[in-house]
C-alpha positions as CSV (number, residue, x, y, z in Angstrom):
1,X,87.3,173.7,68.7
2,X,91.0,173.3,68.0
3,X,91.2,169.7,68.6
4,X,88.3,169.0,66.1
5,X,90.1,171.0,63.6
6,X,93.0,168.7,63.7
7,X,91.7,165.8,62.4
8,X,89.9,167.4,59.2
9,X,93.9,168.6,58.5
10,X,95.2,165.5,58.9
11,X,92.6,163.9,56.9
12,X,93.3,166.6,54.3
13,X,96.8,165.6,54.5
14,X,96.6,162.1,54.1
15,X,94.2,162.5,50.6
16,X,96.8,165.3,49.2
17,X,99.3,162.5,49.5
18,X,97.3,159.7,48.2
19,X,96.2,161.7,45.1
20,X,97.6,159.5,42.2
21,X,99.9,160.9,39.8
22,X,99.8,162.6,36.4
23,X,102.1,160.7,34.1
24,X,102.2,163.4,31.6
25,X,103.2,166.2,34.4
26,X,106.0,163.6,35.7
27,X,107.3,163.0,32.0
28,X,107.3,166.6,31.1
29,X,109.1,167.3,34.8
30,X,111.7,164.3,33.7
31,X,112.2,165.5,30.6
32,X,112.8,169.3,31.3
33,X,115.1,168.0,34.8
34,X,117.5,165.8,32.1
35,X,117.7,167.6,28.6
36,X,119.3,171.3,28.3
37,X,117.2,173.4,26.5
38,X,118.8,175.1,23.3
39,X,118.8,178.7,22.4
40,X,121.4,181.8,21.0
41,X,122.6,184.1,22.8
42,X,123.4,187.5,22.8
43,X,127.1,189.4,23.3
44,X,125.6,192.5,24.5
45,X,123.3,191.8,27.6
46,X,125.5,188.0,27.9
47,X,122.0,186.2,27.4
48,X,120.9,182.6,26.7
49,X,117.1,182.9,24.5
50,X,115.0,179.8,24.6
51,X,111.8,179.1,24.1
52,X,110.6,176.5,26.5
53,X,108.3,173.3,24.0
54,X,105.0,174.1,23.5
55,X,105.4,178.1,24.1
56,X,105.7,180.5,21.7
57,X,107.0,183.0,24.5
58,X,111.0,183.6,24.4
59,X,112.6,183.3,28.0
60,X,116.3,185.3,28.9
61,X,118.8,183.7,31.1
62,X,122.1,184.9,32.2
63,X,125.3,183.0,30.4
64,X,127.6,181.7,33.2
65,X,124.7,182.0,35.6
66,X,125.5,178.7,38.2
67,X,122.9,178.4,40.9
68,X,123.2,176.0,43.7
69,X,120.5,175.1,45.9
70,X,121.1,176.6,49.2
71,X,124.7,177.4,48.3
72,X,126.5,180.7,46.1
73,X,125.1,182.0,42.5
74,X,127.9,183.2,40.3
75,X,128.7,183.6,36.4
76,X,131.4,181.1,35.1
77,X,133.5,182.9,33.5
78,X,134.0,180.1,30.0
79,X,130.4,179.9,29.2
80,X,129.8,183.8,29.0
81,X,128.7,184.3,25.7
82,X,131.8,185.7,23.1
83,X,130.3,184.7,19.5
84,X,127.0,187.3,18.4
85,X,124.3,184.2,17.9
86,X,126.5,181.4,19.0
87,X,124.1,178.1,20.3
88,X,123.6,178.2,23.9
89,X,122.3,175.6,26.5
90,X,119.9,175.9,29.6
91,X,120.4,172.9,32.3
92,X,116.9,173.3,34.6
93,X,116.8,171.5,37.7
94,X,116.0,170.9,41.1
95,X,118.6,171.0,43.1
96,X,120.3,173.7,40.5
97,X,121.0,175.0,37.0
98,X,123.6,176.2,34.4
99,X,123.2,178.5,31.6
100,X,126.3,177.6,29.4
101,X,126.9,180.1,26.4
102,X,130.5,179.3,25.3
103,X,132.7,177.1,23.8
104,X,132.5,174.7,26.3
């Protein structure tokens, strides 16, 4: 039973990979990987608020806030926010992200 399994997974395997691509999901990937996304943040709660294109739903993230992929997440001390309302930037990506709400 097992060993007749195995082929219907592989098969499975094989068609998941040759599934052709959505251009429109790759550009939207491309484009949200390479542009920052802009926002304001607040002093009190040192947040970043965007709203991602194409929502209408506001999204919080931390000023400072560095993430590394497999590696430590700590706030940067320059791009806390210090201004009430000041312009803020969101950097999304794979391999990590920055929230920088500064003068930097």
């Amino acid at each position: 039973m097992k060993t007749a399994f195995l082929p219907f997974l592989l098969a499975l395997a094989v068609g998941a990979i040759a599934l052709p691509a959505n251009s429109a999901t790759d550009n939207s990937l491309d484009r949200r990987q390479s542009a920052p996304l802009a926002g304001t943040c607040t002093i009190a709660d040192n947040q970043c608020t965007v709203t991602f294109p194409g929502s209408t739903t506001p999204y919080n993230f931390t000023c400072g806030l560095t993430i590394i992929l497999a590696g430590p997440t700590y706030i940067y001390e320059p791009d806390r926010c210090t201004v009430e309302g000041h312009s803020c930037t969101v950097s999304l990506a794979i391999l990590g992200g920055r929230t920088r709400c500064g003068s930097s």
